[in-house]
C-alpha positions, 0 to 999 in steps of 0.5 A, a space after each residue: 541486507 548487508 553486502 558482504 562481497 565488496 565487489 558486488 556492492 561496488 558494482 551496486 554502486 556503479 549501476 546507480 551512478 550509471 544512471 544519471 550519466 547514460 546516454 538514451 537509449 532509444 526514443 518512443 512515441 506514447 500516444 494518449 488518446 483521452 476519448 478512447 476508453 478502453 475500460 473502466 479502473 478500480 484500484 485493486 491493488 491498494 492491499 499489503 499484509 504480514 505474519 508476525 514472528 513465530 512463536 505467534 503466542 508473542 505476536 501481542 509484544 510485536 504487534 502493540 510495539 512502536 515499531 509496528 505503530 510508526 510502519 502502519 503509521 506511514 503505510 496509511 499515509 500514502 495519498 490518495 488512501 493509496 493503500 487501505 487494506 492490511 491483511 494480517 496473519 494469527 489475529 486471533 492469537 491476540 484475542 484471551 479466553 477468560 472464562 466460560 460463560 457456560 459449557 458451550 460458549 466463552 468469555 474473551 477479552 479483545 483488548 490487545 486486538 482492539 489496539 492494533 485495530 484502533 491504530 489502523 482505524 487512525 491511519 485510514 487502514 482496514 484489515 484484511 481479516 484473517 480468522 485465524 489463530 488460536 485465542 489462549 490456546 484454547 481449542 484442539 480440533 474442528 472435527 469436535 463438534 462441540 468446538 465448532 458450536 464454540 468457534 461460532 460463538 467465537 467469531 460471532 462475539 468478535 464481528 458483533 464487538 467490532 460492528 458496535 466499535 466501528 460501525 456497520 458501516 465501516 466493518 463491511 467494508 472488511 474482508 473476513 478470511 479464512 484461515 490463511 494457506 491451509 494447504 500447507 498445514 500450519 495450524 499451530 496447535 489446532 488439529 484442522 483436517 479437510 473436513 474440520 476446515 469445512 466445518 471451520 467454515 461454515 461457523 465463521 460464516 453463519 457467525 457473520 450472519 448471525 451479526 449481519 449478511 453484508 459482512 464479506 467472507 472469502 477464502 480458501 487463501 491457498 496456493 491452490 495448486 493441482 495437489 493443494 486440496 485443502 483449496 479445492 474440497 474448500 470450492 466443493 464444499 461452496 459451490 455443492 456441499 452442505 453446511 455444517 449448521 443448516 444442512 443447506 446444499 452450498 455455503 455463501 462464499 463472497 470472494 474466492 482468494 489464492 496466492 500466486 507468486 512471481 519466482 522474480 518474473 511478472 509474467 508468471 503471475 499472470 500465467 498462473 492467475 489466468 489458469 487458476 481462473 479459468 480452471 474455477 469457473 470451468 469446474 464450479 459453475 455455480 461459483 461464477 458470480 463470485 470475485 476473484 483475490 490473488 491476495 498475495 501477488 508477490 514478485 517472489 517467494 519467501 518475505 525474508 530472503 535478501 534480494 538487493 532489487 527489493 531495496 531499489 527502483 526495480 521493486 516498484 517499477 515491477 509491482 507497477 508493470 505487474 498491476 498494469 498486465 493485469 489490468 491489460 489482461 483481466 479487466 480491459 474489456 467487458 467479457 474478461 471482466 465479467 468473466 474473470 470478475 478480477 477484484 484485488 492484488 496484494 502484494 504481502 509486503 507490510 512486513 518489518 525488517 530483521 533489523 540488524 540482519 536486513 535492512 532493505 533486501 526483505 519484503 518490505 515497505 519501509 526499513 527499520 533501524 533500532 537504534 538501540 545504543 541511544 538511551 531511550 532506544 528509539 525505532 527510525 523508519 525509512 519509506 522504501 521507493 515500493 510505498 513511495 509508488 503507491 503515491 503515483 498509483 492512487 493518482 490513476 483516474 477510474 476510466 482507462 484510456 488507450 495509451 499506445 507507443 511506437 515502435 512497440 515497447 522492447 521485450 515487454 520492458 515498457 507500459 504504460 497506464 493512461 486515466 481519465 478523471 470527469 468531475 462531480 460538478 457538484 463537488 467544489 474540490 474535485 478537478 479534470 485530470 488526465 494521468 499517464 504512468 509509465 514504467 520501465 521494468 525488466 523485473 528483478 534483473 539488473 539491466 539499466 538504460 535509460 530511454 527518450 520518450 514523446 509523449 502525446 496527448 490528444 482526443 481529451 474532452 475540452 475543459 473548462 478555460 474559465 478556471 484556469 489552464 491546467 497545470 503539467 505535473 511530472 513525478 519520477 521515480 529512479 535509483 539515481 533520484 528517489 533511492 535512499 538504500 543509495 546513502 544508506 549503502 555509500 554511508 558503509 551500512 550502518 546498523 545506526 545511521 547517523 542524522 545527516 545519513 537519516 535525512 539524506 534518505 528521507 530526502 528521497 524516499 518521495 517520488 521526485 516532481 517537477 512543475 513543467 509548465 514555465 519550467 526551464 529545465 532542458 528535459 521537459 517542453 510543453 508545446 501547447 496546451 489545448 486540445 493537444 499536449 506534447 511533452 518529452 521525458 526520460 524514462 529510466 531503466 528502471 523507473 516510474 514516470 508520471 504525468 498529470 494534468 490538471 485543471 484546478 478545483 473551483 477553489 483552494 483546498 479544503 482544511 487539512 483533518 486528523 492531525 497526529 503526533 508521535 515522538 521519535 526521539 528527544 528531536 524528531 517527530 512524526 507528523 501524520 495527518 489525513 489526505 484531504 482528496 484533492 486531485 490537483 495538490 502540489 504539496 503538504 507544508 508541514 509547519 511548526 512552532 517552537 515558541 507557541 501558538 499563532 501564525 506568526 510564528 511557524 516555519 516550514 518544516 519540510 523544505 524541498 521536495 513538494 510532499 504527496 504522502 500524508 507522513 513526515 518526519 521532523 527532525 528538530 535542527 540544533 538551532 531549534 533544540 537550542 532554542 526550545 531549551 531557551 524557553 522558560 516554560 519547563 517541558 516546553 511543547 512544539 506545536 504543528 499545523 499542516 496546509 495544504 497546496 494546489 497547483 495553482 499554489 493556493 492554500 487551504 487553511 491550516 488544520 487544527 494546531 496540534 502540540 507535543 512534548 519532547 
């Protein structure tokens, strides 16, 4: 997104200073009673997805790019494995025939598709696995029988590869899908007709059962509005036809999914997903066993459009408030949950920016510059604050608590989503925790405010003082503190932010924290720690605030795992590694050496904000340049090492020391 209109950037502007400046508002009370429990919280949410570029023949030189490599890179490294699936259109367009094994079945080569997998295997990522593509252009139609016989050999050869690559273990965990909005008829090349999707069907399902009958398979992956039919012959077809292969009256279906936007209001989300739902268990009873996917949940319509909230607070804090209503509505009582048997939300937002047409206003996670006047050229990726929150959701605990505000939040503006974590006794690293996540949100509007609030926890189960006194952790998230499009914008744009524009974005793109017991800071007050807590915040309008508190593990953090480099450029590095599960960690150091191995001689590399996110990128200081050319050794490598560091400021030990070249 570039600002054409000077006015509309400048009144951009001034909503983000206005910010830091206003006066509150109002002032609420939320009050957290932690023995209340109000259900159980699965996270749900912890998906995204993407379609590459038409013509999808190409999606090999998009999807094996650098680019794609370093945007999976950092939507894998966000705590807590906040986000573990990435569901991607036209798979199988990376697939190649080559040749006939005999006059019904073919040889395919899985290369370019084992790499892509491979590097969302590094990353702690599973795809969401759409069957779907066209694999050489080979097939022409599921109405030809022969095909369809083909087409389960196809996907039975894929499963089958993949379980030995991966494991049984790892591939069940997959969610095979079907062919994504068959509704709208886009198929490429293929003929697909009702029927011949039925067909479809059936064969990617007996050829996942053919491999092994844990292995998922849901669908129709439609909008399944009133004339889509395509969705509802598909639900037919499972509850009451007969299968292709077996003559069977009704077909194995583990998890029905649709799409469900917002049209830039959450509350249109949950209307339509709530009708959907209703609608499918009063019309296929025999269905009503079967988990529900609302796997694309997005604000809006149309990744590609610009929109300037997409770049700011206002995203995060909406997917937020949307995940909460959801949660409030589907799930927070034994009956909906069992009726509504509600299991995933994804947002479709793992796409990459049309660089240099759009930066931040695409429906994105992160923003990609092309530095292509650089020799090499080289790809910078920024962390949009939309990937930062996914941080703050994968603290929320798995039992919700009632979390209740006086006066009753403003026009469904404020939320709030209170946990509760009971520790394995068994488990040295786990930890006692209470979460609030608390959000301001009046979707994409570009209202601002900001707001007073008194927050009050009480009824928690008593913990254990021996350990230690828990610790008070407060994140934010706000346009005046964790938005890089802020510099981006005030630097004129630029198409090749320069390096001191580069880190002042990557210097905010973590949610903001702060340590509040013993804290100064005027804003923040703990008055007792024991059976009660009471502390007070401001909540920006729009913005995220969470509150942790934590009693420490039994002992300091385990060793930080997985440890991997990428060079950026001539000076900077990616730095990725693996969450090491701890529920009251303070930061990540991430430390390098230029002079080589030993302890000695480490420095910290990511000095500031403490670091959740398991993803950073090191640009080398001159200094360092200068002293990396100083040493005698031609091709000199830099060494690195992470640590981990809880509350109580205890360290792990550093993980393994990994080296690179620049």
């Amino acid at each position: 997104m570039r600002f054409q209109d000077a006015g509309q950037l400048a009144l951009l502007l001034v909503c983000y200073s206005l910010v830091c400046d206003a006066a509150p508002d109002n002032i609420y009370s939320l009050t957290v009673d932690g023995l209340h429990v109000v259900a159980p919280l699965r996270r749900f949410w912890r998906s995204t997805g993407f379609c590459p570029p038409l013509p999808h023949e190409n999606f090999t030189s998009y999807a094996l790019s650098d680019d794609e490599m370093q945007n999976i890179a950092l939507i894998g490294s966000t705590a807590r494995n906040g986000i573990e699936q990435v569901r991607i259109h036209w798979l199988l367009d990376l697939v190649k025939v080559t040749g006939e094994a005999s006059p019904t079945t073919l040889n395919y080569d899985f290369t370019d598709l084992d790499t892509l997998l491979d590097w969302l295997h590094r990353s702690q990522l599973r795809p969401g696995f759409e069957i779907m593509g066209n694999p050489s252009g080979y097939y022409t139609s599921f109405d030809n029988k022969t095909q369809v016989f083909m087409w389960r050999d196809l996907v039975q050869k894929l499963a089958a590869h993949y379980v030995t690559r991966y494991g049984l273990d790892e591939v069940k965990q997959w969610n095979f899908e079907t062919w994504n909005e068959p509704s709208n008829g886009d198929f490429d090349t293929l003929h697909v007709s009702i029927q011949g999707f039925l067909n479809y069907y059936d064969a990617c399902s007996e050829a996942l059962n053919d491999v092994d009958p844990s292995l998922r398979l849901g669908g129709p992956g439609d909008g399944c509005r009133s004339t889509q039919a395509y969705c509802w012959a598909f639900l037919q077809h499972c509850a009451n036809g007969t299968n292709f292969f077996t003559g069977e009256t009704g077909v194995r279906v583990d998890y029905i999914s649709f799409h469900h936007k917002g049209k830039t209001s959450s509350q249109v989300i949950l209307d339509d997903s709530n009708a959907t739902i209703y609608y499918i268990r009063k019309t296929y009873p025999q269905l009503a066993h079967v988990e529900i996917y609302n796997d694309e949940a997005d604000p809006l319509v149309g990744w590609s459009k610009l929109e300037d909230w997409r770049g700011d607070t206002r995203y995060p804090a909406m997917v937020v408030k949307i995940i909460a209503e959801h949660q409030n509505t589907f799930l927070s009582s034994p009956q909906m949950a069992n009726f509504t048997r509600y299991a995933l939300l994804s947002n479709d937002n793992g796409f990459m920016n049309w660089d240099p047409i759009s930066h931040f206003g695409e429906r994105t996670l992160t923003t990609r510059f092309r530095m292509n006047e650089t020799t090499p050229r080289s790809v910078e990726m920024i962390k949009k604050p939309v990937l930062s929150v996914m941080n703050l959701l994968a603290m929320l605990g798995e039992t919700q608590v009632l979390a209740s505000w006086k006066p009753d939040s403003k026009e469904g503006t404020l939320g709030a989503l209170a946990t509760v974590h009971t520790p394995n006794a068994s488990d040295p690293n786990d930890s006692w925790e209470i979460v609030v996540l608390a959000y301001s949100s009046d979707d994409t509007s570009d209202n601002i405010g900001t707001d007073v609030v008194n927050l009050e926890i009480v009824n928690f189960e008593p913990f254990n003082m021996s350990a230690g006194a828990p610790t008070v952790q407060f994140y934010e998230m706000s346009n005046d503190k964790t938005n890089p499009m802020f510099y981006w914008l005030t630097a004129d744009q630029p198409n090749y932010p320069s390096r001191d524009v580069l880190l002042q974005m990557r210097n905010v793109q973590e949610p903001k924290s702060m340590k509040l017991l013993g804290s100064t800071a005027a804003d923040f007050k703990v008055s007792n720690v024991g059976k009660r807590i009471d502390l007070t915040f401001q909540l920006s309008l729009p913005g995220i605030a969470l509150v942790h508190v934590c009693q420490p593990a039994s002992q300091p953090p385990p060793q930080v795992m997985g440890l991997w480099l990428h060079k950026v450029t001539s000076s900077e590095v990616l730095v990725v590694w693996r969450d090491v599960g701890v529920r009251c960690l303070a930061t990540y150091e991430v430390q390098f050496s230029i002079n080589g191995k030993g302890a000695s001689s480490y420095s910290r590399a990511n000095i500031g904000n403490p670091q959740i996110s398991t993803s950073f990128t090191h640009a080398l200081s001159p200094q360092d340049l200068d002293e990396l050319r100083s040493v005698s050794v031609d091709d000199a490598p830099i060494f690195y090492q992470i640590v981990a560091v809880d509350y109580s400021g205890r360290k792990g030990q550093p993980s393994d020391q990994v080296s690179i070249t620049l």
